[in-house]
C-alpha positions in Angstrom: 89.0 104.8 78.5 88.7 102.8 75.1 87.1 99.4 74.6 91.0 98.4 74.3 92.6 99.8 77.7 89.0 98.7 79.3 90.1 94.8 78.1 93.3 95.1 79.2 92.8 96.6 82.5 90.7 93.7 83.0 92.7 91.2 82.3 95.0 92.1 83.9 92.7 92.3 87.2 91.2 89.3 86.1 95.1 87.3 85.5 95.9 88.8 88.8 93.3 87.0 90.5 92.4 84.2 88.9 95.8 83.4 86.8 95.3 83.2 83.1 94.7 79.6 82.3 91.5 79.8 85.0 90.0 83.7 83.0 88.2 82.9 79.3 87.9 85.6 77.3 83.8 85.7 78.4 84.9 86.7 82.0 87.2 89.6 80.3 84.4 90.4 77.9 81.5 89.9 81.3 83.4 92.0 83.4 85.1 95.1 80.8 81.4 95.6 79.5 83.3 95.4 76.0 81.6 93.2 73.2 82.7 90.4 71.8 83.4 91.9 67.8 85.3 94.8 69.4 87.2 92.4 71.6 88.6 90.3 68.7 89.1 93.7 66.8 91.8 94.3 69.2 92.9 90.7 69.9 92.9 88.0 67.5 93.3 85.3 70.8 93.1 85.0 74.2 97.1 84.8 74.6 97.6 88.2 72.5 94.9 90.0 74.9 97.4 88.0 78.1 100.3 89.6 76.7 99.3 92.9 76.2 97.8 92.2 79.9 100.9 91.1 81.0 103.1 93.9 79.8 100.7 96.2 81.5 101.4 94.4 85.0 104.9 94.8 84.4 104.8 98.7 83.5 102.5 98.8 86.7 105.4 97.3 88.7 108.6 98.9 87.3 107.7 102.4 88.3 107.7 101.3 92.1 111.0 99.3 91.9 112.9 102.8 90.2 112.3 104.4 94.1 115.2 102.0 94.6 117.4 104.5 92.0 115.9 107.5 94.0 118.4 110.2 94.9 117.8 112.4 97.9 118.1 110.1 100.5 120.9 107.3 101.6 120.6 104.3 99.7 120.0 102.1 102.6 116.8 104.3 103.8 115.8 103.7 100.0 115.7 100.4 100.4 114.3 100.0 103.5 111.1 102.5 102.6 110.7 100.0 99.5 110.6 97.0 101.2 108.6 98.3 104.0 105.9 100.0 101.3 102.6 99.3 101.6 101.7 96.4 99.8 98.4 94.3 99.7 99.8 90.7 100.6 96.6 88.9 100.4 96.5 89.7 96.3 100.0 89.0 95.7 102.7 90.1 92.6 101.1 90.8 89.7 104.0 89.4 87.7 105.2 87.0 90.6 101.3 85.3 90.2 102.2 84.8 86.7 104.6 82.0 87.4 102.9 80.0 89.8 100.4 79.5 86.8 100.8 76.8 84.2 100.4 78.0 80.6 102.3 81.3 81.2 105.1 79.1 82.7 105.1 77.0 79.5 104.8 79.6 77.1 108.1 81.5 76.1 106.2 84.6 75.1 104.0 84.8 77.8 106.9 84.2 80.4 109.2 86.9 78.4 107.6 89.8 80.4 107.8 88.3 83.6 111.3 87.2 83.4 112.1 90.6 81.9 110.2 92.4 84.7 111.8 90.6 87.7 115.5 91.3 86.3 114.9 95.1 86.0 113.5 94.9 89.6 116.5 92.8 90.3 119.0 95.2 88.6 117.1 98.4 90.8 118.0 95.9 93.8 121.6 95.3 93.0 122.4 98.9 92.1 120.9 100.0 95.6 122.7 97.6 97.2 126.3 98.2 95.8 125.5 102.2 96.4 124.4 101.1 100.1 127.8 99.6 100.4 130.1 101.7 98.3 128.7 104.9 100.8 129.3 102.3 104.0 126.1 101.8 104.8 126.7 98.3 104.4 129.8 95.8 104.9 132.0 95.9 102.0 132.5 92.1 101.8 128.6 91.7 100.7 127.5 90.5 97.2 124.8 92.9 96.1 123.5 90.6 93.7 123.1 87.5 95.8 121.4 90.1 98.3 118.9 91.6 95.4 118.3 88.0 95.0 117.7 87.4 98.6 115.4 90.4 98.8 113.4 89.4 96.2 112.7 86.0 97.5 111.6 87.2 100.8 108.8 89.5 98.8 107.7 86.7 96.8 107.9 84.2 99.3 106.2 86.6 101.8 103.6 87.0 99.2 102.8 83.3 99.3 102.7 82.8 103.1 100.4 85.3 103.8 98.1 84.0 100.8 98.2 80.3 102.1 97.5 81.7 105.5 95.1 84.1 104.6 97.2 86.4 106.9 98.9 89.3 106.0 101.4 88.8 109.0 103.7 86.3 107.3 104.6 88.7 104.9 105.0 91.5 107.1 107.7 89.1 109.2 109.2 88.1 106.2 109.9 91.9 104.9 110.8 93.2 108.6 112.9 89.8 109.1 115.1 91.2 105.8 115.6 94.8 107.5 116.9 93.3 110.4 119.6 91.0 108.7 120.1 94.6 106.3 121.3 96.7 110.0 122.9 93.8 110.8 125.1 93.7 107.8 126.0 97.5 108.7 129.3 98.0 109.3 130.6 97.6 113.3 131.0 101.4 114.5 134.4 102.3 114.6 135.4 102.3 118.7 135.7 105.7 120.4 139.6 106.0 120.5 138.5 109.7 122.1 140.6 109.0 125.8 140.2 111.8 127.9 142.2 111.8 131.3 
């Protein structure tokens, strides 16, 4: 690994845990073993080292969000297995952090990613959706987007229970909360109009 992936993986650990206004550059520099000349070789500033952090995060995040656009398997059991994926809920997003901290939230280019990130995650939700209910999986009369929206807010919010409880069990009520209003918006079976005498 270079000096420069080794500075970026760390701050993006570092971001993830800490948030960037609360990680100096000595942390990154501390922690990635990577010296301070070589550091600003690479990064003329803190905020450039954050950004190419915070694009990391979001490459780290997009992969997992594209098993929504799998093929294989119906879309609603697609969407189910990635809600229900294993997810540390103690540590959070790494994008979602990103917001909850001040100078990202005030910084358009800092806040680009993010916002970029959650509306590819949103578009992977949307699409699964609308393919959930186009093969009538789910009711027709449903708005895929407000549900992507509505799925992503029970991650995100689920992430921030379990972190003020310190208890992953928020967040795993929140998620399995969401897959039972999801069979519930199945469509009603058909009745059996099979009369025998």
């Amino acid at each position: 690994m270079t000096s420069r992936d080794r500075l970026v993986e760390t701050m993006s650990e570092l971001m993830w845990e800490r948030g960037y206004a609360d990680t100096s550059p000595r942390d990154v520099r501390e922690r990635s073993g990577v010296g301070q000349g070589s550091m600003y070789h690479h990064f003329p500033s803190k905020r450039d080292l954050a950004l190419a952090a915070l694009e990391r995060n979001v490459a780290d995040l997009l992969p997992a969000s594209s098993e929504l656009d799998g093929e294989g398997s119906s879309p609603l059991a697609r969407i189910e297995a990635y809600l229900m994926r294993p997810r540390d809920a103690l540590k959070g997003c790494k994008v979602g952090r990103m917001t909850q901290d001040p100078q990202v939230r005030e910084d358009p280019v800092l806040l680009a990613p993010v916002a970029r990130a959650f509306a590819q995650v949103h578009l992977s939700w949307a699409n699964a959706l609308r393919a959930a209910i186009d093969a009538g999986e789910l009711r027709g009369d449903l708005d895929a987007d407000r549900l992507a929206h509505t799925l992503m807010a029970v991650l995100q919010g689920g992430y921030v229970l379990a972190i003020a409880q310190q208890d992953p069990g928020p967040f795993d009520s929140a998620r399995a909360g969401a897959l039972d209003l999801l069979r519930a918006a199945a469509p009603a079976a058909a009745p059996d109009t099979d009369v025998t005498s």
